[in-house]
PDB file of N, CA, C and O in Angstrom:
ATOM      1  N   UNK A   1       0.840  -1.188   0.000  1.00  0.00           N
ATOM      2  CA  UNK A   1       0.000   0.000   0.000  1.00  0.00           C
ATOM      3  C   UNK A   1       0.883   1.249   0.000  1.00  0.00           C
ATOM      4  O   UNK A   1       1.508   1.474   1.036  1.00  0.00           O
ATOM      5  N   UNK A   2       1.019   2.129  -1.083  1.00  0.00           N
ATOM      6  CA  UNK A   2       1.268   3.237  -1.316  1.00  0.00           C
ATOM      7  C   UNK A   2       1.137   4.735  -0.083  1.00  0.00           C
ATOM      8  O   UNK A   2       0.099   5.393  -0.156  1.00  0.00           O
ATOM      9  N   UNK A   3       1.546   4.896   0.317  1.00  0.00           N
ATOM     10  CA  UNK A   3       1.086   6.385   1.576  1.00  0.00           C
ATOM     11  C   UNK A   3       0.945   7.273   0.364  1.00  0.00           C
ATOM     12  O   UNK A   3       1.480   6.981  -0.706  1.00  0.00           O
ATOM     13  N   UNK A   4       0.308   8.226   0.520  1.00  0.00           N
ATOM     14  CA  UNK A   4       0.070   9.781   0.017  1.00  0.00           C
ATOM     15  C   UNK A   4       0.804  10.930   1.046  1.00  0.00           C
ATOM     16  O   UNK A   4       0.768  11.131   2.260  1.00  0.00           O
ATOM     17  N   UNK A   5       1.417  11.504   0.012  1.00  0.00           N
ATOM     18  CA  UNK A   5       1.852  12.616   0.872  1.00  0.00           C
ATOM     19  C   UNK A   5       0.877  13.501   1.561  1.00  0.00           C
ATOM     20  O   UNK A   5      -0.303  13.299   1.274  1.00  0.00           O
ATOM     21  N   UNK A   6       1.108  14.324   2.307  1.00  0.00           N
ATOM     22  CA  UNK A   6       0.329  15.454   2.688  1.00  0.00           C
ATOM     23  C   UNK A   6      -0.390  16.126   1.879  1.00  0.00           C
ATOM     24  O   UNK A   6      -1.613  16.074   1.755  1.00  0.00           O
ATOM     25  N   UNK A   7       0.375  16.782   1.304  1.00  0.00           N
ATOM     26  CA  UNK A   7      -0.138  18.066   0.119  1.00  0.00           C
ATOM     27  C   UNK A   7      -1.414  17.126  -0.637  1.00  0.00           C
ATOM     28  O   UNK A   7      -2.594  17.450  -0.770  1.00  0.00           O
ATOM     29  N   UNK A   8      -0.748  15.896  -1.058  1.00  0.00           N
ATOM     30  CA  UNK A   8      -1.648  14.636  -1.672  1.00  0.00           C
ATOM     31  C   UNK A   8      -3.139  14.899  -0.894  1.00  0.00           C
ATOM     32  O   UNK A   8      -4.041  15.465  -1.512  1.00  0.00           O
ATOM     33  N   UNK A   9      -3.330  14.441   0.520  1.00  0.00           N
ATOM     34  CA  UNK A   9      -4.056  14.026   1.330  1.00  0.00           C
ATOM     35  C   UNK A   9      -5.189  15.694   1.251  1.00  0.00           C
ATOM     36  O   UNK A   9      -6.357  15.832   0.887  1.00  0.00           O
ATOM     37  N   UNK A  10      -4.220  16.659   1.746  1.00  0.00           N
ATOM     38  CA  UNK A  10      -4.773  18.474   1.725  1.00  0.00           C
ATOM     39  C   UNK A  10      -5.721  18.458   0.262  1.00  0.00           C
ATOM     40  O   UNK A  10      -6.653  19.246   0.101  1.00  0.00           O
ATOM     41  N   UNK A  11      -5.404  17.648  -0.545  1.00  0.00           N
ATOM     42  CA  UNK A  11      -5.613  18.757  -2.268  1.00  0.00           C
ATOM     43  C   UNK A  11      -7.024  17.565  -2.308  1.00  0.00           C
ATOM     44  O   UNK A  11      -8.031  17.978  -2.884  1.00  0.00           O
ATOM     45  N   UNK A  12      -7.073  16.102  -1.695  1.00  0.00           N
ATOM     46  CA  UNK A  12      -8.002  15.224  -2.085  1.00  0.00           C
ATOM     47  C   UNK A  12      -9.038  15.578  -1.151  1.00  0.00           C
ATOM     48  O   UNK A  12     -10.186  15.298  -1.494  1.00  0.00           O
ATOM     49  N   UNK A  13      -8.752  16.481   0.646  1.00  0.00           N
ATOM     50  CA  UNK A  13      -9.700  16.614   1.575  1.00  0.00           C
ATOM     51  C   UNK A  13     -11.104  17.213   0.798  1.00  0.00           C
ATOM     52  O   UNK A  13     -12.297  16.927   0.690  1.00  0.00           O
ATOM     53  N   UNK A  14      -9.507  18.898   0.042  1.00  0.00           N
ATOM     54  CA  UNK A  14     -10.764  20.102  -0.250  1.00  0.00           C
ATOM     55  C   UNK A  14     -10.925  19.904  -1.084  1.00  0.00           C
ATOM     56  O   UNK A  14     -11.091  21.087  -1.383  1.00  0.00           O
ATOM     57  N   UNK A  15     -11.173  19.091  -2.571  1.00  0.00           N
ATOM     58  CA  UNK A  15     -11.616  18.729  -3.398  1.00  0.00           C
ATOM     59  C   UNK A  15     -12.937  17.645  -3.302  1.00  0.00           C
ATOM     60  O   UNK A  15     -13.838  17.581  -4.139  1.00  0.00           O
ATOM     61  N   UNK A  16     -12.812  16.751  -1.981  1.00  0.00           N
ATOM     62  CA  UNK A  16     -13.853  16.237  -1.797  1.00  0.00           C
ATOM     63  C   UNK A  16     -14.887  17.088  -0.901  1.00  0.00           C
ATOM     64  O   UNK A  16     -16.011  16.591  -0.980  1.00  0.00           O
ATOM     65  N   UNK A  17     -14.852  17.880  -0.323  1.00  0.00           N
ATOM     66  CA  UNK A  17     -15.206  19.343   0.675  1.00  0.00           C
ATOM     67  C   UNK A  17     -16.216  20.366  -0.665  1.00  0.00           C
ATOM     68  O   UNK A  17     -17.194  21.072  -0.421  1.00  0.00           O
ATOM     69  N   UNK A  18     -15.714  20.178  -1.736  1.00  0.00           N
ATOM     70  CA  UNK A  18     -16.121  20.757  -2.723  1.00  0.00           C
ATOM     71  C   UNK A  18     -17.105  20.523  -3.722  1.00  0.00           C
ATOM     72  O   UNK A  18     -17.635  21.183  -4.616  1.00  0.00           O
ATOM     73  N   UNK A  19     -17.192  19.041  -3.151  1.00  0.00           N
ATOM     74  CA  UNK A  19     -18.210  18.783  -4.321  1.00  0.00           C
ATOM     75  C   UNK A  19     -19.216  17.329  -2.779  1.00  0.00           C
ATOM     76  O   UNK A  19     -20.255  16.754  -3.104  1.00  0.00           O
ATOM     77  N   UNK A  20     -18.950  17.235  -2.198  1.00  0.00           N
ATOM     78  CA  UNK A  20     -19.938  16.590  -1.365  1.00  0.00           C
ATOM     79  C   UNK A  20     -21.116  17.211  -0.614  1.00  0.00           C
ATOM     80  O   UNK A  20     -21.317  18.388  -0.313  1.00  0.00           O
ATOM     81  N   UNK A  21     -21.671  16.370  -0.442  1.00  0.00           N
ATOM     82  CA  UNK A  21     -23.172  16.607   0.196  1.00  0.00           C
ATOM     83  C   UNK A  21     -23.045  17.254   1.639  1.00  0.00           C
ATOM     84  O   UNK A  21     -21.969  17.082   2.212  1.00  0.00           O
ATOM     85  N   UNK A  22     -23.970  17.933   2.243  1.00  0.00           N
ATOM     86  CA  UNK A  22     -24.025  18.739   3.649  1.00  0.00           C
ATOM     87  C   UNK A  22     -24.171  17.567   4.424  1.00  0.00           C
ATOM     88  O   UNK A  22     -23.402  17.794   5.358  1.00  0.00           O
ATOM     89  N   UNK A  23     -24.496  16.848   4.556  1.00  0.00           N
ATOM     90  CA  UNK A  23     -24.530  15.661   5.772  1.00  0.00           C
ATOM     91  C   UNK A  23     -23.288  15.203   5.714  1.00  0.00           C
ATOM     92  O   UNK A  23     -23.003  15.004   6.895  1.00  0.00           O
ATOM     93  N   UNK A  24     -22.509  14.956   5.159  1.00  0.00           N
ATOM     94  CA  UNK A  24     -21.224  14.636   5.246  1.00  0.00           C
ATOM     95  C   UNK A  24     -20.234  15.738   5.945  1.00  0.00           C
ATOM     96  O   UNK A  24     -19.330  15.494   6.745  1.00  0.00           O
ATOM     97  N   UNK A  25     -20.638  17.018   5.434  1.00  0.00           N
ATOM     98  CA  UNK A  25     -19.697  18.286   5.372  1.00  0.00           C
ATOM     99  C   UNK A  25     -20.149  18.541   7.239  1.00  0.00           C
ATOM    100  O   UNK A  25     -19.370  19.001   8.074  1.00  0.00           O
ATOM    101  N   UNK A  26     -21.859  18.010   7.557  1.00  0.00           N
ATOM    102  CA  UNK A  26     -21.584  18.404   8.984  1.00  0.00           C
ATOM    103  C   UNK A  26     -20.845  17.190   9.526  1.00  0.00           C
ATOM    104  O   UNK A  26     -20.381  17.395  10.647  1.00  0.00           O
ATOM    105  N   UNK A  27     -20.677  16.316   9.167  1.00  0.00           N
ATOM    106  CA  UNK A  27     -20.218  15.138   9.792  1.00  0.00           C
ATOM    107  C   UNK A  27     -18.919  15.301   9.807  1.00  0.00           C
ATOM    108  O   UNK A  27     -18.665  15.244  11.010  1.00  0.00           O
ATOM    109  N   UNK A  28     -18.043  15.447   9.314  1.00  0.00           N
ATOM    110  CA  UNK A  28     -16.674  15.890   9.237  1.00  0.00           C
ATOM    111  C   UNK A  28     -16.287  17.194   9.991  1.00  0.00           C
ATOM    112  O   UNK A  28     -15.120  17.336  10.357  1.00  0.00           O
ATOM    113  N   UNK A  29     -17.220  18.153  10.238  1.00  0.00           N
ATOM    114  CA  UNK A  29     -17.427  19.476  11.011  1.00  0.00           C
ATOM    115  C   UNK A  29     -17.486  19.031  12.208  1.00  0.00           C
ATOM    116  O   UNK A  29     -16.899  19.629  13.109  1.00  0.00           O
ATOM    117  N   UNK A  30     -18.233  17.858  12.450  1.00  0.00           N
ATOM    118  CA  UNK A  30     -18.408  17.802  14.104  1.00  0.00           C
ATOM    119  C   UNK A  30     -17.070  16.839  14.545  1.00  0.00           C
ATOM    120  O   UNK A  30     -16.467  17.177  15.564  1.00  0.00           O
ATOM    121  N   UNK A  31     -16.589  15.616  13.773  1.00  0.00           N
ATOM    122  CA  UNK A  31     -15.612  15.268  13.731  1.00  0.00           C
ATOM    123  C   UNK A  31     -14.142  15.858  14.284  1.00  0.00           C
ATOM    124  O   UNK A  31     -13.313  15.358  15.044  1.00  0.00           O
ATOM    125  N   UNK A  32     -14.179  17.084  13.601  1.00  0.00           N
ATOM    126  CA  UNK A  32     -12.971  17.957  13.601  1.00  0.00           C
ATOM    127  C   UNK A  32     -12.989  19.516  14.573  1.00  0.00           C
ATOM    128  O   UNK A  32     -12.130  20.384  14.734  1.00  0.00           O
ATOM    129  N   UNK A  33     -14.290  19.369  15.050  1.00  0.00           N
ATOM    130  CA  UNK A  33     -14.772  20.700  15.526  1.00  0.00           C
ATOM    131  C   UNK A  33     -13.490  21.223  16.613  1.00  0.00           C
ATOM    132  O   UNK A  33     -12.840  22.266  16.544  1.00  0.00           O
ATOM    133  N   UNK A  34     -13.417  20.425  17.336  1.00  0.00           N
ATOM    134  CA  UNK A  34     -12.639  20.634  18.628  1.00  0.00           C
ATOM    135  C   UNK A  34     -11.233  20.836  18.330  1.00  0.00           C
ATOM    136  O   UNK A  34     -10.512  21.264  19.231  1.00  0.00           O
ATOM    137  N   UNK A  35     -10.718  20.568  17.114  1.00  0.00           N
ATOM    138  CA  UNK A  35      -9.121  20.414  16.756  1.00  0.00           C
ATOM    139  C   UNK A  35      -9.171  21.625  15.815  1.00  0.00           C
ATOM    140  O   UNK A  35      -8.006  21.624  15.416  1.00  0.00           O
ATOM    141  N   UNK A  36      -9.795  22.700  15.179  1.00  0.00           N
ATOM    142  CA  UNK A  36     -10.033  24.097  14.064  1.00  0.00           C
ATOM    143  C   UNK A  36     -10.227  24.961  15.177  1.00  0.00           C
ATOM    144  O   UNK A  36     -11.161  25.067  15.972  1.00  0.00           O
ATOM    145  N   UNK A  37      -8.737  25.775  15.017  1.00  0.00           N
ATOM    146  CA  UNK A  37      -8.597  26.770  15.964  1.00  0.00           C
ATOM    147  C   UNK A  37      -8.148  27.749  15.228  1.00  0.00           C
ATOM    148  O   UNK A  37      -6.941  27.859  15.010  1.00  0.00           O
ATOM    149  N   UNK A  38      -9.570  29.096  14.452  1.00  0.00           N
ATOM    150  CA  UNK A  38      -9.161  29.976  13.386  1.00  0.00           C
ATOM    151  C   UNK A  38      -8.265  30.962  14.792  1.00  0.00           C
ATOM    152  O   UNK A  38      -7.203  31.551  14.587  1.00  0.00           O
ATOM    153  N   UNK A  39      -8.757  30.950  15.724  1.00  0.00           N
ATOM    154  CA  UNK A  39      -8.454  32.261  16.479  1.00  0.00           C
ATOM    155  C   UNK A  39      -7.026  32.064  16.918  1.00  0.00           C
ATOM    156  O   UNK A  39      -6.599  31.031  17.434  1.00  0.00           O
ATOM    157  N   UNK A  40      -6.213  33.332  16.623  1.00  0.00           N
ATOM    158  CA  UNK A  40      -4.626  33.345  17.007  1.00  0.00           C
ATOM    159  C   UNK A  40      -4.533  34.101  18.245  1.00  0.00           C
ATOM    160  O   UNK A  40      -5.307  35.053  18.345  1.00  0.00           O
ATOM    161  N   UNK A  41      -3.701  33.855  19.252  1.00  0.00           N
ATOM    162  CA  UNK A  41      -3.571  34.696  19.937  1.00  0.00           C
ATOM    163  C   UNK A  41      -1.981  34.783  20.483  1.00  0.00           C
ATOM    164  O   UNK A  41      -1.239  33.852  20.796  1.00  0.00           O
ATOM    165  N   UNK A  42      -1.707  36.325  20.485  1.00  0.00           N
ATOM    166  CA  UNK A  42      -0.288  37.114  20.451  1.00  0.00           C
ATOM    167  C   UNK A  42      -0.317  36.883  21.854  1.00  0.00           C
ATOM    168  O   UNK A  42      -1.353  36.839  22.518  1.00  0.00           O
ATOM    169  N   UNK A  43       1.169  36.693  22.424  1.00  0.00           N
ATOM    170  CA  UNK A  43       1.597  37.557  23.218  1.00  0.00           C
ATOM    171  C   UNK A  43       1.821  38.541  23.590  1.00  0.00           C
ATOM    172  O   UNK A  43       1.601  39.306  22.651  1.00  0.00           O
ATOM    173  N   UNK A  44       2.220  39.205  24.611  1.00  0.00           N
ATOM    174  CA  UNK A  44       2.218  40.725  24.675  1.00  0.00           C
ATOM    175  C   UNK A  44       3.730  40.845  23.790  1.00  0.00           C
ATOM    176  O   UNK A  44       3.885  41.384  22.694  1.00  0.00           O
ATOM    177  N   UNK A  45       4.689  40.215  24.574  1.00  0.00           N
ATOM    178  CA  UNK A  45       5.734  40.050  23.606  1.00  0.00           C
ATOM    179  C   UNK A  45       6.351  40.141  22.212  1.00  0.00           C
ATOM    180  O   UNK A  45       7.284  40.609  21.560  1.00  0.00           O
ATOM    181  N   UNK A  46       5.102  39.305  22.162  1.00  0.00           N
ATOM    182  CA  UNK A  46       4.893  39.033  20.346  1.00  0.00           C
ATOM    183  C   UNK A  46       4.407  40.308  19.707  1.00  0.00           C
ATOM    184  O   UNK A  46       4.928  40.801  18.707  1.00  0.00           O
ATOM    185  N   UNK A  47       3.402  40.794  20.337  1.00  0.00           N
ATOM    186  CA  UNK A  47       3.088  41.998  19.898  1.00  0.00           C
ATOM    187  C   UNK A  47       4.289  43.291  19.571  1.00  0.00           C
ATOM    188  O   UNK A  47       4.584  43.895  18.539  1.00  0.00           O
ATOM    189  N   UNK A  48       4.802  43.364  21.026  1.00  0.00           N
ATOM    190  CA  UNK A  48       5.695  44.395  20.961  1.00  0.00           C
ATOM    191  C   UNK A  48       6.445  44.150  19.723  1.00  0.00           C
ATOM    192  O   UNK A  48       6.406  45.049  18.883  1.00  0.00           O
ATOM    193  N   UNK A  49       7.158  43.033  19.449  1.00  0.00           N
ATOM    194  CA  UNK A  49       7.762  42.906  18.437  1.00  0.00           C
ATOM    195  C   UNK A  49       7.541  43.392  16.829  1.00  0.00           C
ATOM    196  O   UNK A  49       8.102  43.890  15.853  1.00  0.00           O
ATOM    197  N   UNK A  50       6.470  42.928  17.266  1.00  0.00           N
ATOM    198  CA  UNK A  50       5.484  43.033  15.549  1.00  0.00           C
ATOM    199  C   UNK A  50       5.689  44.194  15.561  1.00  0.00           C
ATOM    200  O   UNK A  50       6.229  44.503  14.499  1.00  0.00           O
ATOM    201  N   UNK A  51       5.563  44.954  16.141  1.00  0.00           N
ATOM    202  CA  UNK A  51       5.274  46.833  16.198  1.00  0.00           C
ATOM    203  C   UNK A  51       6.136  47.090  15.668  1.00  0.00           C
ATOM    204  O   UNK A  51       6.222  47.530  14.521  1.00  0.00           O
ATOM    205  N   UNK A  52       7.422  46.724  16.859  1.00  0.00           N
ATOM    206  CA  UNK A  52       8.549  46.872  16.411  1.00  0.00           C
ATOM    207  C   UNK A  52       9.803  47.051  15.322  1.00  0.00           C
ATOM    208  O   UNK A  52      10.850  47.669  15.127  1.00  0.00           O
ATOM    209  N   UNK A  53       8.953  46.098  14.786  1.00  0.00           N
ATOM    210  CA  UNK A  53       9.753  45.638  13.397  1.00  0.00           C
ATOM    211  C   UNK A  53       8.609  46.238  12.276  1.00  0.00           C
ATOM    212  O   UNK A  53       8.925  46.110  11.093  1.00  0.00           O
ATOM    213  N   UNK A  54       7.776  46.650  12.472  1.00  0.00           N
ATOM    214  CA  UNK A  54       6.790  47.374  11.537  1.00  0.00           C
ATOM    215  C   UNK A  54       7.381  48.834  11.237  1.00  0.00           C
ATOM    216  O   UNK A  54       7.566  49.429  10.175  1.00  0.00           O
ATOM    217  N   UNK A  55       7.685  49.307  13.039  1.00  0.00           N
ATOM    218  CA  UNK A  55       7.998  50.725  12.787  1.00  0.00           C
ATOM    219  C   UNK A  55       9.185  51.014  11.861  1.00  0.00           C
ATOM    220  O   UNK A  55       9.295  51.847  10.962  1.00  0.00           O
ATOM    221  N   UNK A  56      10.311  49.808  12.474  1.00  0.00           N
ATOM    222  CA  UNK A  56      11.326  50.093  11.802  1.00  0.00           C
ATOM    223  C   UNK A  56      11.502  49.937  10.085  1.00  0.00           C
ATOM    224  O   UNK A  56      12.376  50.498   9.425  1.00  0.00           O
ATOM    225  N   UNK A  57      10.463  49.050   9.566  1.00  0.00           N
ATOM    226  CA  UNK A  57      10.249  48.668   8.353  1.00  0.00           C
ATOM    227  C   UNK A  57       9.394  50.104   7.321  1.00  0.00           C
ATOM    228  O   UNK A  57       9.364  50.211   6.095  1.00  0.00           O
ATOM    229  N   UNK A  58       8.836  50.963   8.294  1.00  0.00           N
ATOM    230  CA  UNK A  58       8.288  51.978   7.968  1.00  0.00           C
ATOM    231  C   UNK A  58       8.942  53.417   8.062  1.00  0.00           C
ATOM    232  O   UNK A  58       8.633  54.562   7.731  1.00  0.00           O
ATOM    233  N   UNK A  59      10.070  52.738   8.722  1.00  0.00           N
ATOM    234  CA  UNK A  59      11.349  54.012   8.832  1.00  0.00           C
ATOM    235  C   UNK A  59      11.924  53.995   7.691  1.00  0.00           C
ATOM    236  O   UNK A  59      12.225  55.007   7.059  1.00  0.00           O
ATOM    237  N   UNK A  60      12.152  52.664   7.284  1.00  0.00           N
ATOM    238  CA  UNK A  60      13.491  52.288   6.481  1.00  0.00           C
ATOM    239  C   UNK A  60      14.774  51.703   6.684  1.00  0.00           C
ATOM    240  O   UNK A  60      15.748  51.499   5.959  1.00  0.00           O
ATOM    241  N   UNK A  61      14.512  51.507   7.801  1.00  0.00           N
ATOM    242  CA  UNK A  61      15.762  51.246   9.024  1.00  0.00           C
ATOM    243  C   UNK A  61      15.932  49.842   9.507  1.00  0.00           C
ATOM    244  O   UNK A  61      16.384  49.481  10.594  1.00  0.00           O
ATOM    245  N   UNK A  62      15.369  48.901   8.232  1.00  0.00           N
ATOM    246  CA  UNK A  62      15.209  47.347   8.556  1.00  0.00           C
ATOM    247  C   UNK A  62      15.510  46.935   6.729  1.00  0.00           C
ATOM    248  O   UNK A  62      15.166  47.636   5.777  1.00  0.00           O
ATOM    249  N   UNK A  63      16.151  45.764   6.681  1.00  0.00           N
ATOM    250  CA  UNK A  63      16.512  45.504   5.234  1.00  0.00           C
ATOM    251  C   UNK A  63      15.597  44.407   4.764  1.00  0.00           C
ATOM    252  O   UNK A  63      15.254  43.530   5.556  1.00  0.00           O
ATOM    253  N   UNK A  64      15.346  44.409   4.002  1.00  0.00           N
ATOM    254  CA  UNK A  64      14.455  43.607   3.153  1.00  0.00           C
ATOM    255  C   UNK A  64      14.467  43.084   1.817  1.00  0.00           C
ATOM    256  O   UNK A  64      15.227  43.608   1.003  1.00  0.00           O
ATOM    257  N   UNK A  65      13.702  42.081   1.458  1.00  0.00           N
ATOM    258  CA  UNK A  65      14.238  41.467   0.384  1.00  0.00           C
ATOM    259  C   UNK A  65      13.468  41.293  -0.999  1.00  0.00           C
ATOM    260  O   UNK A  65      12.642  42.204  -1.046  1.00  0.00           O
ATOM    261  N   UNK A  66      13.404  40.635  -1.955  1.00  0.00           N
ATOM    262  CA  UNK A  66      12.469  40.657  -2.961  1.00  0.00           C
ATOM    263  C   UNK A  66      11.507  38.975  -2.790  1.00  0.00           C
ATOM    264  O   UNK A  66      11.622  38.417  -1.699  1.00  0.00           O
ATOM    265  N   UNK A  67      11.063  38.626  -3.339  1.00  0.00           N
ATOM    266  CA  UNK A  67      10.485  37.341  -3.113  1.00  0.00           C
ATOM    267  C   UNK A  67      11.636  36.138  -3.931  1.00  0.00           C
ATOM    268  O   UNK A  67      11.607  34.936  -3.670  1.00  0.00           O
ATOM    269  N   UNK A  68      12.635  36.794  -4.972  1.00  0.00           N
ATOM    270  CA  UNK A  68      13.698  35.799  -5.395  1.00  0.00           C
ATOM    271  C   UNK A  68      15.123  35.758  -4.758  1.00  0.00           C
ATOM    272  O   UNK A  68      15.879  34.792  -4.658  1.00  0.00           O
ATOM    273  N   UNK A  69      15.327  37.245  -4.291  1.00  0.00           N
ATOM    274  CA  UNK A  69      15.937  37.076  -3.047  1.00  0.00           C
ATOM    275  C   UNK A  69      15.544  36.090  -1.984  1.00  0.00           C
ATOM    276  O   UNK A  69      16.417  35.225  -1.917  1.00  0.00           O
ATOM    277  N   UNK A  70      14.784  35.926  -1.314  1.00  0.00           N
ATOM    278  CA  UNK A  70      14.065  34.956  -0.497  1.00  0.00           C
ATOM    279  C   UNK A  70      14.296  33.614  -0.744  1.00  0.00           C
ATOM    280  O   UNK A  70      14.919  32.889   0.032  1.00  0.00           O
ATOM    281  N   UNK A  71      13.632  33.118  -2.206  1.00  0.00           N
ATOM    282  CA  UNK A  71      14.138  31.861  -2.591  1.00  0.00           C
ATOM    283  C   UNK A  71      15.531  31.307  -2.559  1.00  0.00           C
ATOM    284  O   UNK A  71      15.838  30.133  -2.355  1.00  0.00           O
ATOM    285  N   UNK A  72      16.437  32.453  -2.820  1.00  0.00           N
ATOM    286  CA  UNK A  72      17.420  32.137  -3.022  1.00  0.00           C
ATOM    287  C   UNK A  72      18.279  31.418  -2.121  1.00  0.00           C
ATOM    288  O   UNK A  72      19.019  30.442  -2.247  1.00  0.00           O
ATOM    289  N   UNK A  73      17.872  32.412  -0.897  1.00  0.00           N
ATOM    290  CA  UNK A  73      18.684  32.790   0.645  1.00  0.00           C
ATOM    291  C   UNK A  73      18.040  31.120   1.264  1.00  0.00           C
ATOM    292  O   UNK A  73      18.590  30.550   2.206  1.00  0.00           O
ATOM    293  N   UNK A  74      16.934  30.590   0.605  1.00  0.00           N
ATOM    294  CA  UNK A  74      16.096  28.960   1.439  1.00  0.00           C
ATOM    295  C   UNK A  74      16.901  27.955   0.535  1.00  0.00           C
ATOM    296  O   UNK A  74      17.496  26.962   0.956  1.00  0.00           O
ATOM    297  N   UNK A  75      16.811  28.451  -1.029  1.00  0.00           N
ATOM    298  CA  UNK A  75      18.012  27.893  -1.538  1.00  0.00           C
ATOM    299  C   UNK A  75      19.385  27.415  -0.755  1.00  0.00           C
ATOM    300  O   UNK A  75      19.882  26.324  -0.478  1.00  0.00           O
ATOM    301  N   UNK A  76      19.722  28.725  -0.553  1.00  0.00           N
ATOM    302  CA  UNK A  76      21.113  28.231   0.095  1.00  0.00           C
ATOM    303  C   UNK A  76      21.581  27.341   1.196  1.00  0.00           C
ATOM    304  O   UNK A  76      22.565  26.604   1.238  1.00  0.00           O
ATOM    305  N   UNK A  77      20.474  27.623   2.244  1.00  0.00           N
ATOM    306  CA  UNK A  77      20.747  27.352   3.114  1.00  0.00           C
ATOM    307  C   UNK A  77      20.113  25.379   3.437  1.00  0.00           C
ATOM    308  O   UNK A  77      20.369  24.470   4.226  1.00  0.00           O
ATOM    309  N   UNK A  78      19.156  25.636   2.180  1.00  0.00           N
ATOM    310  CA  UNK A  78      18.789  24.043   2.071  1.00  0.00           C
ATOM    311  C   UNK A  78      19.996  23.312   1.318  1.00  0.00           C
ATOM    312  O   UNK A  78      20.265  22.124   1.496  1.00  0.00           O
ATOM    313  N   UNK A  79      20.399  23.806   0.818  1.00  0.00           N
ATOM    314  CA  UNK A  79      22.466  22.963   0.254  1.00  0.00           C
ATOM    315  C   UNK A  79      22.951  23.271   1.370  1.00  0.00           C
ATOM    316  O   UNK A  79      23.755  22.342   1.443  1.00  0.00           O
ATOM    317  N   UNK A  80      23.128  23.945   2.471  1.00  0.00           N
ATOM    318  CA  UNK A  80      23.985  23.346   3.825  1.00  0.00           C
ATOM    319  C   UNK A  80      23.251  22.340   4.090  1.00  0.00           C
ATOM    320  O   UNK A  80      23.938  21.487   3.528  1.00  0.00           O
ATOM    321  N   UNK A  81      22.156  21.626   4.622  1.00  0.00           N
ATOM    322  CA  UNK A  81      22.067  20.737   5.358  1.00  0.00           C
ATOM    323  C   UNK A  81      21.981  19.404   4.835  1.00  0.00           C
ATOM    324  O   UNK A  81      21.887  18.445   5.600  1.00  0.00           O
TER     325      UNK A  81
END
């Protein structure tokens, strides 16, 4: 027996989510109810930070990158390990 990857398993959930019947869709809702946690919650910590690095990003005073810069830099660092 073959495993499915994740992404596999994610792309077959909401594709079946998409085209199935409401008795199913609550059945899987009540199933899962207790484990779907949309709500995030910050630390105060966390917060400060966020600010933090907002203000400075709104100064100019924080460096930043492009989105192929980015790849690049996960690139690299995925050939170290």
């Amino acid at each position: 027996m073959k495993t499915m990857t994740n992404a596999a398993i994610r792309q077959q959930l909401h594709q079946f989510i998409d085209i199935t019947d409401d008795k199913k869709i609550e059945a899987l809702y009540t199933l899962l109810k207790n484990d779907i946690d949309l709500h995030y919650s910050y630390t105060e910590d966390d917060l400060n930070m966020l600010h933090e690095r907002a203000e400075k990003y709104l100064k100019g005073e924080t460096k930043t990158y492009t989105i192929e810069e980015s790849h690049n830099m996960i690139r690299q660092q995925r050939k170290k390990t």
